[in-house]
C-alpha positions as CSV (number, residue, x, y, z in Angstrom):
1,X,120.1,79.2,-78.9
2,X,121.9,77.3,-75.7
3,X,118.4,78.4,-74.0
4,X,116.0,76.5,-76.4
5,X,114.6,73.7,-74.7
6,X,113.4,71.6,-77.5
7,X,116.1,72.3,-80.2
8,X,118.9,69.8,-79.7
9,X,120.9,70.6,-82.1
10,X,120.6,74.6,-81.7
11,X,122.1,73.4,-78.0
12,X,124.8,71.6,-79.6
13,X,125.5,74.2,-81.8
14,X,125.6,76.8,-79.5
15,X,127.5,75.1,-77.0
16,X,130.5,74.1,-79.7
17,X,130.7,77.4,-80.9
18,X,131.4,79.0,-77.5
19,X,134.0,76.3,-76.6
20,X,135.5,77.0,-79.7
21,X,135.6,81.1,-79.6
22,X,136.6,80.5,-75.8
23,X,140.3,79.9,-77.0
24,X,140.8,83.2,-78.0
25,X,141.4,85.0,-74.4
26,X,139.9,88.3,-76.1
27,X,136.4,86.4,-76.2
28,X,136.6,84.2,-73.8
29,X,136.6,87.3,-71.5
30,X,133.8,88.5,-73.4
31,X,131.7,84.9,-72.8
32,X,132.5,85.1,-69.0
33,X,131.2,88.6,-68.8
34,X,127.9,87.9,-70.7
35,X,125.1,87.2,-68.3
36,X,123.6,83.7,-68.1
37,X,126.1,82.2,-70.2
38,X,127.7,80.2,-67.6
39,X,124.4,79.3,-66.2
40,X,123.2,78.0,-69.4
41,X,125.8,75.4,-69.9
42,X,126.2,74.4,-66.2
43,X,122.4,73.4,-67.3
44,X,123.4,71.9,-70.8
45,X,126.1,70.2,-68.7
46,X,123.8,67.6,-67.5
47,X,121.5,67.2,-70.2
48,X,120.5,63.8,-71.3
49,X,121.8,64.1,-74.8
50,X,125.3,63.0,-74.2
51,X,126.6,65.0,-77.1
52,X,124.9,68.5,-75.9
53,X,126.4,67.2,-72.2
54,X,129.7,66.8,-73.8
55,X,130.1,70.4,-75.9
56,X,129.1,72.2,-73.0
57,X,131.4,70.7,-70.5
58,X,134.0,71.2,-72.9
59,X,133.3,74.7,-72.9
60,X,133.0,75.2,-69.4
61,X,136.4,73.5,-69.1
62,X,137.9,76.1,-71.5
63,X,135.9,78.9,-69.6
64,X,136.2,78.3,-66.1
65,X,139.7,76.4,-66.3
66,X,140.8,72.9,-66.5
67,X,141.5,71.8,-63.0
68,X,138.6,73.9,-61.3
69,X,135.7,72.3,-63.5
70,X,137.1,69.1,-63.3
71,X,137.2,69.4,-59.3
72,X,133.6,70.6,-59.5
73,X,132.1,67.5,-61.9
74,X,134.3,64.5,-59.8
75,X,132.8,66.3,-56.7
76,X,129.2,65.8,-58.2
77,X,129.5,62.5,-58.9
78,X,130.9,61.5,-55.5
79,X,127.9,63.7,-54.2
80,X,129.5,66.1,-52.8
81,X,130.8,69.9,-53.6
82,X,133.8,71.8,-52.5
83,X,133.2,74.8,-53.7
């Protein structure tokens, strides 16, 4: 579902659910293991529907860590990357 390209809301969806299971430690384990995953809403993370753009950094926060996600999107907005 996070991989349709025309289904909004199936993005959404998809992108709220994993933030949400991502709290349980258990799962989120389970999400970082699963190929693609992180891929898919690194993608979703820049979509042009603010709402999709906002689930799935939400998620990524939870699933890749507060500070280090954070790091990563002020770095892309300044244009540059550290890592």
């Amino acid at each position: 579902m996070l991989e349709n390209e025309f289904d909004v809301q199936e993005q959404q969806s998809a992108a709220h659910t994993l933030w949400t299971l991502a709290f349980d430690k258990n799962v989120q384990t389970k999400i970082l293991e699963e190929k693609g995953c992180l891929q898919a809403l690194e993608k979703r993370a820049k979509s042009s529907d603010k709402n999709v753009a906002k689930t799935s950094n939400g998620a990524l926060w939870k699933l890749k860590g507060e500070q280090q996600h954070q790091v990563k999107k002020d770095s892309e907005k300044k244009g540059t990357h550290r890592g």
